[in-house]
ROVOKOL-461478 format. One record per residue (C-alpha): residue in one letter; x, y, z. Coordinates in steps of 0.1 Angstrom, whole numbers, padded with zeros to 4 digits, always signed. Layout:
REM ROVOKOL-461478
AXYZ
...
END
This chain:
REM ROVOKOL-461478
X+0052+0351+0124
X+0072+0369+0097
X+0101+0356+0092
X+0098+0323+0104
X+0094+0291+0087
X+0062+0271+0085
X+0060+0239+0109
X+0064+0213+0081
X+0024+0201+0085
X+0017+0237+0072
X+0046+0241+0044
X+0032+0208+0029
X-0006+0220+0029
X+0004+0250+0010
X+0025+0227-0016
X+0013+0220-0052
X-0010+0190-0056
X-0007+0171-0087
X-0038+0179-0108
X-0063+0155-0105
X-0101+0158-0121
X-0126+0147-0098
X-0165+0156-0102
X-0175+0185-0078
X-0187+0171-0047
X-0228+0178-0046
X-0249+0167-0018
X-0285+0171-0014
X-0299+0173+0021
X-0331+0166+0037
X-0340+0169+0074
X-0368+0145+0093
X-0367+0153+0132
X-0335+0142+0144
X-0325+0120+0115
X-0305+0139+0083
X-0308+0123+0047
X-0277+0128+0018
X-0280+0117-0017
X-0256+0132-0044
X-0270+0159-0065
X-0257+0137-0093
X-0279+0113-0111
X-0266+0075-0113
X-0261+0072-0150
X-0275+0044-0174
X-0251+0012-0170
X-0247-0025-0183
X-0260-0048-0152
X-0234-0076-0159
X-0199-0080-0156
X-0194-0105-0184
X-0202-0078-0203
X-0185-0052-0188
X-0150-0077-0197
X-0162-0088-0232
X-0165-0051-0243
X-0129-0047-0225
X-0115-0075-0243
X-0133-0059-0278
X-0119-0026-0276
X-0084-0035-0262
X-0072-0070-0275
X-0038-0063-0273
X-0038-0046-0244
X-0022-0066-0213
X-0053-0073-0188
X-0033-0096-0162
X+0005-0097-0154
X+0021-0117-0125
X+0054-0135-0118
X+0061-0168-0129
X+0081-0191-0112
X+0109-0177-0130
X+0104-0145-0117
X+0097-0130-0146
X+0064-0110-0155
X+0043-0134-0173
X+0016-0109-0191
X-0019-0121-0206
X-0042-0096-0232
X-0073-0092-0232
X-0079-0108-0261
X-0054-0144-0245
X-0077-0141-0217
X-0110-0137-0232
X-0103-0173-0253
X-0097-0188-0214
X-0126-0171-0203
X-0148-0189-0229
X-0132-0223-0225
X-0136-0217-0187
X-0173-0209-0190
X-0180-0239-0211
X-0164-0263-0186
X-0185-0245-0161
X-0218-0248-0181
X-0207-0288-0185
X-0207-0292-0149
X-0242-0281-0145
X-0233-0254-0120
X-0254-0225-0106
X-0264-0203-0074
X-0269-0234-0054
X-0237-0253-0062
X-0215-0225-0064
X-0172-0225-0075
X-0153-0222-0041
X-0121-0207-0048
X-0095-0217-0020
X-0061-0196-0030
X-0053-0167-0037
X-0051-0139-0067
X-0039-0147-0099
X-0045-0148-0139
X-0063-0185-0132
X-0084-0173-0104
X-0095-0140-0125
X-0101-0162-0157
X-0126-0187-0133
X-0141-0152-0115
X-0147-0136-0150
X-0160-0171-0165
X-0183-0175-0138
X-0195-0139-0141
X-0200-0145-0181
X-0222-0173-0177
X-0242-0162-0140
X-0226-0187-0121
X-0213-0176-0087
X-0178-0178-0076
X-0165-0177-0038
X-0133-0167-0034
X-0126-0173+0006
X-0096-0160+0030
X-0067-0181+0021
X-0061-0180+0051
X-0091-0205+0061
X-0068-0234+0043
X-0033-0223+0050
X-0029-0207+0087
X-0062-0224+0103
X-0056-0256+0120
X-0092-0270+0131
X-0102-0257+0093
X-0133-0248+0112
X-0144-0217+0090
X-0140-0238+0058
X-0163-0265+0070
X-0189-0241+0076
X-0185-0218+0045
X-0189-0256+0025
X-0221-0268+0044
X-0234-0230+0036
X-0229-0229+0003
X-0228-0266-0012
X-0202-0256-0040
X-0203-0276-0074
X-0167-0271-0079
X-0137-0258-0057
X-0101-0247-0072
X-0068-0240-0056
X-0035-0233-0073
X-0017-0261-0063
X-0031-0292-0042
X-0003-0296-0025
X-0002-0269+0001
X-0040-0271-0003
X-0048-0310+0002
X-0059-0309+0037
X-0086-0279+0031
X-0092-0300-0002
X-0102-0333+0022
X-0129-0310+0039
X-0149-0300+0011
X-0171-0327-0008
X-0171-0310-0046
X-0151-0316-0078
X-0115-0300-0079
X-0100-0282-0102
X-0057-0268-0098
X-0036-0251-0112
X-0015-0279-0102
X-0015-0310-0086
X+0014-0313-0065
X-0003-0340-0043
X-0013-0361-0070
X-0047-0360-0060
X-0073-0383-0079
X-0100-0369-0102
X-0085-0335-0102
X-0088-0312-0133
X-0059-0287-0144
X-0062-0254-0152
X-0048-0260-0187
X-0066-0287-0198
X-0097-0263-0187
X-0084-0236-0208
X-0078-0255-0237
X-0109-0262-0246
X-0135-0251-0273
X-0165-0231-0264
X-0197-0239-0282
X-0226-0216-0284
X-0240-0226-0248
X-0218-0199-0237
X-0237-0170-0258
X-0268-0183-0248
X-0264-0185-0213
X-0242-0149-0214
X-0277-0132-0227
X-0299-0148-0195
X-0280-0130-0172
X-0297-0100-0155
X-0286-0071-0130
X-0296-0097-0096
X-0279-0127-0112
X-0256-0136-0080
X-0220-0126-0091
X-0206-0136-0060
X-0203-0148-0028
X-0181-0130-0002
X-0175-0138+0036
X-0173-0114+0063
X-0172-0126+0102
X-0185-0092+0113
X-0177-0090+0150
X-0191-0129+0165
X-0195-0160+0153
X-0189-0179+0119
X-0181-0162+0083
X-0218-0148+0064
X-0218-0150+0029
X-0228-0120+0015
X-0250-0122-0016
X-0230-0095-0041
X-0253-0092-0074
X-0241-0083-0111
X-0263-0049-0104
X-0245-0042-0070
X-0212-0049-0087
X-0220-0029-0117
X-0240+0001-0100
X-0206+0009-0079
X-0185+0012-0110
X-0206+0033-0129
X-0209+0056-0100
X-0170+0055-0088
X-0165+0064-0129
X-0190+0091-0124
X-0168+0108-0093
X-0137+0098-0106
X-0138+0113-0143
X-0097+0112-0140
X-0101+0076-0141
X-0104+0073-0179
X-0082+0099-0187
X-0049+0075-0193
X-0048+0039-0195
X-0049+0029-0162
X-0025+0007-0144
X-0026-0010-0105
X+0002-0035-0088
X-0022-0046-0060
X-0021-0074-0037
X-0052-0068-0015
X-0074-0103-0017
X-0099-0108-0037
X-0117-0129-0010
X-0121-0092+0005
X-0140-0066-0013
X-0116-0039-0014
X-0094-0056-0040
X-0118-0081-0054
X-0142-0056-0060
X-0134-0020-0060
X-0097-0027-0074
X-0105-0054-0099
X-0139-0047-0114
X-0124-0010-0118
X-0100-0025-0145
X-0131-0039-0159
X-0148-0006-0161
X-0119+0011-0177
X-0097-0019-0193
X-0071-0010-0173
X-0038-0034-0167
X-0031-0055-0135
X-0002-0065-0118
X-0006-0092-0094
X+0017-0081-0067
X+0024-0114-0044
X+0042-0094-0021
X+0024-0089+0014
X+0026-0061+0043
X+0048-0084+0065
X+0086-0086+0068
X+0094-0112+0042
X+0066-0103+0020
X+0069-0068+0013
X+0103-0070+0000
X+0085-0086-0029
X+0062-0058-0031
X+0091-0032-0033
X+0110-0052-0061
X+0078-0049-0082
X+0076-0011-0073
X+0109-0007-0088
X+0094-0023-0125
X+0056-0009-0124
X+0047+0026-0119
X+0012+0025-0108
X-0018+0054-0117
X-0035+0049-0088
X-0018+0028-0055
X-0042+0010-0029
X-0035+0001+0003
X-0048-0005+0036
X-0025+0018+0066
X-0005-0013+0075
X+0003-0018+0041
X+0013+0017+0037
X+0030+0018+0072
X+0053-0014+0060
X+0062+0002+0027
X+0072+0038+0039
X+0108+0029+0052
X+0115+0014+0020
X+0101+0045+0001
X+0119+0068+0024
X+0154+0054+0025
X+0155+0046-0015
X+0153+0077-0039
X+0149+0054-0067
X+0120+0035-0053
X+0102+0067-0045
X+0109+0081-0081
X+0094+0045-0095
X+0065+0048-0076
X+0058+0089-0078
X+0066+0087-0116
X+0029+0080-0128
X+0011+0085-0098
X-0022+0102-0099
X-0043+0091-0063
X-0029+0070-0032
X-0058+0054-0020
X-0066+0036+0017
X-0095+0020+0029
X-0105-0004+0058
X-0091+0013+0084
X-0085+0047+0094
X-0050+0060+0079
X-0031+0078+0115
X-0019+0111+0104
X+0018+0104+0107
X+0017+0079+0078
X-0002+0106+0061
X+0022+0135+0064
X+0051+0107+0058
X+0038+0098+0025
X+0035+0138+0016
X+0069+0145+0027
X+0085+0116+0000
X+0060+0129-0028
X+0070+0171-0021
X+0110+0155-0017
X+0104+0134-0049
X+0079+0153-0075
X+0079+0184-0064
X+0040+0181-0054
X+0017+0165-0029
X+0000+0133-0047
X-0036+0137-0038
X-0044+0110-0009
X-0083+0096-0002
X-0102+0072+0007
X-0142+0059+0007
X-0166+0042+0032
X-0190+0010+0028
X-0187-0027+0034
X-0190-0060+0014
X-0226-0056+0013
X-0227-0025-0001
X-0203-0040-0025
X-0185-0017-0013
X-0187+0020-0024
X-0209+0044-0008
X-0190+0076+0001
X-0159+0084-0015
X-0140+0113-0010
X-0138+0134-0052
X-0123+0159-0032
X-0089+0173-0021
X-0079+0164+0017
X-0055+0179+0036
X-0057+0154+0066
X-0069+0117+0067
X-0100+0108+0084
X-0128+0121+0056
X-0144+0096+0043
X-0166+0116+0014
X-0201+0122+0003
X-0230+0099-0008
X-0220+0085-0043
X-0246+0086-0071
X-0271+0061-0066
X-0263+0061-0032
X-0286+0075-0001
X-0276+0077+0035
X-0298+0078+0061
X-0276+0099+0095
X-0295+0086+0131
X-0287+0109+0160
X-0268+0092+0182
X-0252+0118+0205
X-0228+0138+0194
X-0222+0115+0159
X-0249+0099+0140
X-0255+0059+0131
X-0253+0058+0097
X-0272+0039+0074
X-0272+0027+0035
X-0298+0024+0007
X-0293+0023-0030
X-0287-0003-0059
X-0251-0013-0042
X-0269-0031-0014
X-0268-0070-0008
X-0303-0085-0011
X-0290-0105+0019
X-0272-0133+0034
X-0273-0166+0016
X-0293-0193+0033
X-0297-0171+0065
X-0332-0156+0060
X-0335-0143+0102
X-0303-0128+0097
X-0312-0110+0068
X-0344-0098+0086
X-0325-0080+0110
X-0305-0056+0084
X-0327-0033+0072
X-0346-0008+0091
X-0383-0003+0085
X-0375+0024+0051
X-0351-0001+0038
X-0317+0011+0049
X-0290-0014+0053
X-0277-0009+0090
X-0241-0008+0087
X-0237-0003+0125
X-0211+0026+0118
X-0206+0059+0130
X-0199+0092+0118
X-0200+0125+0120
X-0203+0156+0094
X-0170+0172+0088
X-0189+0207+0084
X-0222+0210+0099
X-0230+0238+0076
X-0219+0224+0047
X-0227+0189+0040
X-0205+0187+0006
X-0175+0193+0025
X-0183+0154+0036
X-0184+0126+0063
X-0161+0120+0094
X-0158+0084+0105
X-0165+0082+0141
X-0159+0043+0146
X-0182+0008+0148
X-0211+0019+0171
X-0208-0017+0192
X-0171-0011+0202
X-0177+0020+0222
X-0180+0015+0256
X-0185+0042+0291
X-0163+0042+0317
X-0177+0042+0351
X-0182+0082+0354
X-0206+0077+0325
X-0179+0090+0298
X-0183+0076+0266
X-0146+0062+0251
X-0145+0061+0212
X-0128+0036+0209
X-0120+0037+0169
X-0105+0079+0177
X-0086+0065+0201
X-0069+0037+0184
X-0059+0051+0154
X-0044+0082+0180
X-0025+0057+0195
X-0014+0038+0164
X+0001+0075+0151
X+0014+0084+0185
X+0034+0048+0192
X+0044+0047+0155
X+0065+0026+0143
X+0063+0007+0173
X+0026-0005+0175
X+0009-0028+0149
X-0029-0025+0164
X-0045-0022+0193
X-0079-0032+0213
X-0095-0002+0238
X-0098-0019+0272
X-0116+0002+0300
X-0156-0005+0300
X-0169-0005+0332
X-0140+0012+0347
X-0121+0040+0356
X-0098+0047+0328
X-0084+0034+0296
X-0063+0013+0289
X-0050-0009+0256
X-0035-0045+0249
X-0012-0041+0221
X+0001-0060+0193
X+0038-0051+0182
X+0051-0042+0145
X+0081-0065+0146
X+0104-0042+0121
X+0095-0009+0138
X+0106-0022+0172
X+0137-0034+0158
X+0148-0003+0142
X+0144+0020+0179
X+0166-0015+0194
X+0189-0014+0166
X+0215-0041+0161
X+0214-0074+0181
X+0173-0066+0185
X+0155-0099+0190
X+0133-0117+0164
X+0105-0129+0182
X+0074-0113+0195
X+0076-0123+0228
X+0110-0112+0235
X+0104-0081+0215
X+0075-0075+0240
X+0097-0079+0269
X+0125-0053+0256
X+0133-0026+0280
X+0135+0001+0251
X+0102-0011+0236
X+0086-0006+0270
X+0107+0029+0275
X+0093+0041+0234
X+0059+0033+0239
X+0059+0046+0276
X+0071+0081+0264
X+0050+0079+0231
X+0019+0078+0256
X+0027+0105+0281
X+0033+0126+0250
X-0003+0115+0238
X-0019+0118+0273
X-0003+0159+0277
X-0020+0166+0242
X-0054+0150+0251
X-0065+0156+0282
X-0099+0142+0286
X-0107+0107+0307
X-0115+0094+0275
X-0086+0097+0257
X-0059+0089+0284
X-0040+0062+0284
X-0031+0047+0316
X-0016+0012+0309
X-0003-0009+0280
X+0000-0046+0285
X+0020-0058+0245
X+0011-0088+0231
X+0036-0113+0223
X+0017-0125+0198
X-0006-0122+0167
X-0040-0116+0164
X-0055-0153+0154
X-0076-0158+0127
X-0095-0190+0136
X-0105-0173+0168
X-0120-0145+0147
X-0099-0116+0164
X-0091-0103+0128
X-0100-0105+0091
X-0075-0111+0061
X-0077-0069+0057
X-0065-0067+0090
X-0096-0051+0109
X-0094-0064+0146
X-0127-0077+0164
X-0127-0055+0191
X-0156-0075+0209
X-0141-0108+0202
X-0106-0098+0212
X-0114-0089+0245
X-0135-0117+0252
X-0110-0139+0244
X-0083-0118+0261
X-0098-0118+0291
X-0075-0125+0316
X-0050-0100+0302
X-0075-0073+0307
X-0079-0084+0340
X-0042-0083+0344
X-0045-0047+0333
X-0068-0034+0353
X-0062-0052+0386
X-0036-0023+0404
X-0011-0049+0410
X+0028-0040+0396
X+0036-0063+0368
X+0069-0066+0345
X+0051-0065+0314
X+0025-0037+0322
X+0034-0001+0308
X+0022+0021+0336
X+0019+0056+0317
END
């Protein structure tokens, strides 16, 4: 239309992007029946199996260069070198080797990230000992400590640490091993601290046992609770750990370019932080800030005052990270200027980014820098530890999860109008520790990890132009005219449409006539649409006529623009509550169990679906 301006979706596609150097995205594709195969035209390059190594050679090129920064108690940055925390590492790995430890008596590592936990991590990697870093959450918000107990008989650590016994002593009373602390608070017997550890002199033990390490030395152990039952450690070798760098630094040739820097506070109990995020510092002996701020009210005001002091190369987040962080960057120019000033990718991962946060995030780059900062995101799971699609392209829209990585083949299934998809390559667990039947049932008969995700291609005539993902192929469900609901399309549409309302969400409606969701509120959002004398609790916010009337209105708008049974929305029951943990309706990323959810919500589904009037039912 001449003359008119561009709806703002539009102007901001057509805006500079700030240059970024990816490798061209090349995919090779092979056809059998049905079933499609993609590989990346690109060759895995040689790489060092071992993650010692990959520090040590860190630590000899950059000495001086800070490694690890986090706030004291002081609140001031407390900074470490390589070169500090390579004499740690050592001392570490010699207290390690002392205790006789290995694969089948482990280090459990109860807290959270920081400069002891990394020195531990890396000493453990240097001398092929594993280390378990497990959901803080297991110690601190559980109150049968149920998970713990089972991750301890599974695993039959040597050792366990936590930073301070204190607010750790009742997790510590469950687990049968040697402790060390950063501090002990609780003045428990026979515990060692951190500093006495570090202290120490290495002997030659160290070298030696540095050089036996091979590429299927266990690294790690890491715990996912998938969508039933108790947490599976998942076996994460040095060559998994190692093949993923050396391919993301293969499609991310930018990387190296300038010394990279990160202020990240995803968990290293996860494997988006503890191993995509950390081990790419390794790779490219980049600097950390340990951000102890949180995407909850109370936490991420500690995530924006470190904002204001680091300027990050790359930022990593998952959408309700980003989602908790966008007022702040919207209503403070200063903040966004801090954050834009050395930005060179915003990155999110393990779960599906709703396109308002998207085109939010553009808007304060274009207001701020003049330029879009490329957005993008990747695909895989803790046991594919975790890269194998990433998307070395530029997006305009969020949803694309990328191409095969090198190293990396996919196997697509046909399953309607999307395809299962399926993993091979040297990223893959060998398994689940101590759980040989469960292992059995991963692979399919070529070897291909089932993931049990869905996705579909972005361009059916171009394959390079990447993957779509299309949601967990257990959580969709038909309705009873035989319609097939996706459930993870229609969440995140929701999510976008109810923004900032709605925190998550769980897709009711198998087995009946429509749709229908249970939703868990985000606490600030509601408050801002009440505005002043807005409640604090959940409950009451739940309850709140002008919640009920947003998210009422925020629906109807979603139902005119999507027509289709499957995507209509015909009642909302909110949650006064959170999703629990020790009932296993979500993990510390934040990915709601679907399955277990409803299961457990049962009589609110029924409440939702039963035709009777009810106060706290949103009839859309």
């Amino acid at each position: 239309m001449s003359g008119s301006a561009l709806p703002a979706d539009q102007a901001a596609r057509q805006a500079p992007v700030r240059p970024i150097h990816y490798a061209a995205p090349e995919v090779v594709c092979e056809r059998a029946g049905a079933d499609i195969y993609l590989r990346s035209a690109q060759q895995l390059a040689d790489y060092e199996p071992h993650l010692g190594k990959w520090f040590r050679a860190a630590a000899d090129r950059h000495p001086a260069r800070t490694f690890l920064a986090q706030r004291d108690a002081n609140g001031a940055w407390q900074a470490l070198s390589y070169g500090q925390v390579r004499r740690q590492v050592d001392a570490v790995a010699q207290a390690i080797l002392d205790l006789r430890l290995s694969a089948q008596r482990p280090i459990l590592i109860l807290s959270g990230n920081s400069i002891e936990h990394a020195v531990i991590m890396l000493a453990g990697f240097t001398v092929g000992v594993p280390v378990a870093p497990v959901s803080v959450a297991y110690s601190l918000q559980s109150q049968d400590f149920g998970k713990l107990r089972h991750i301890a008989a599974l695993l039959t650590p040597g050792l366990v640490y936590a930073a301070d016994t204190g607010p750790f002593a009742k997790a510590l009373a469950c687990i049968d091993a040697p402790i060390w602390a950063g501090r002990n608070s609780a003045g428990l017997d026979g515990v060692t601290e951190f500093e006495t550890l570090a202290s120490a002199t290495a002997t030659a033990a160290v070298e030696r046992a540095c050089a036996q390490v091979s590429g299927e030395t266990i690294a790690k152990f890491l715990f996912t609770s998938g969508s039933t039952g108790y947490p599976k450690a998942v076996i994460n070798t040095h060559r998994m750990l190692a093949s993923n760098q050396q391919a993301l630094a293969q499609v991310w040739p930018f990387a190296a370019e300038q010394p990279l820097v990160l202020l990240d506070w995803l968990p290293w109990s996860h494997t988006f932080g503890g191993n995509h995020n950390f081990n790419l510092l390794l790779a490219h002996a980049g600097t950390l800030h340990i951000d102890s701020g949180k995407p909850v009210p109370g936490l991420i005001e500690a995530t924006v005052a470190n904002l204001r002091e680091v300027s990050p190369t790359i930022y990593f987040n998952v959408p309700a990270g980003f989602s908790a962080l966008l007022p702040f960057l919207e209503s403070d120019d200063a903040l966004a200027r801090a954050f834009f000033a050395k930005l060179r990718l915003i990155f999110y991962a393990g779960a599906a980014l709703p396109s308002d946060l998207w085109e939010r995030l553009e808007a304060i780059s274009l207001r701020t820098i003049g330029a879009r900062v490329p957005m993008t995101s990747s695909w895989g799971s803790t046991e594919t530890a975790p890269l194998a699609t990433a998307a070395h392209f530029l997006t305009d829209e969020p949803g694309n999860i990328g191409v095969p990585v090198p190293g990396v083949e996919l196997k697509l299934v046909s399953a309607g109008d999307k395809f299962e998809v399926r993993v091979r390559g040297p990223n893959v667990t060998p398994g689940y520790w101590r759980s040989p039947e469960l292992t059995a049932t991963m692979f399919d008969d070529d070897g291909f990890y089932k993931i049990g995700d869905a996705v579909r291609l972005a361009n059916p005539s171009d394959t390079s132009a990447g993957l779509v993902f299309a949601g967990r192929i257990a959580e969709d469900f038909k309705l009873t005219t035989g319609t097939w609901v996706h459930v993870g399309a229609v969440r995140v549409g929701v999510l976008a449409a109810c923004s900032p309302v709605l925190q998550d969400a769980i897709v009711a409606g198998e087995g009946r006539d429509h749709v229908a969701l249970l939703a868990w509120l985000n606490g600030a959002g509601c408050r801002r649409i009440i505005g002043e004398g807005a409640p604090t609790d959940l409950a009451d916010l739940a309850r709140h006529r002008l919640v009920h009337e947003y998210v009422r209105e925020a629906l109807l708008r979603w139902n005119a623009a999507n027509r289709g049974s499957s995507l209509q929305i015909r009642r909302v029951l909110l949650l006064g509550d959170a999703p629990s943990i020790d009932a296993n309706e979500i993990t510390d990323k934040g990915y709601i169990n679907q399955r277990v959810a409803l299961e457990r919500r049962a009589g609110d589904v029924s409440r939702l679906f039963d035709g009777a009037q009810a106060s706290d039912v949103i009839e859309v």
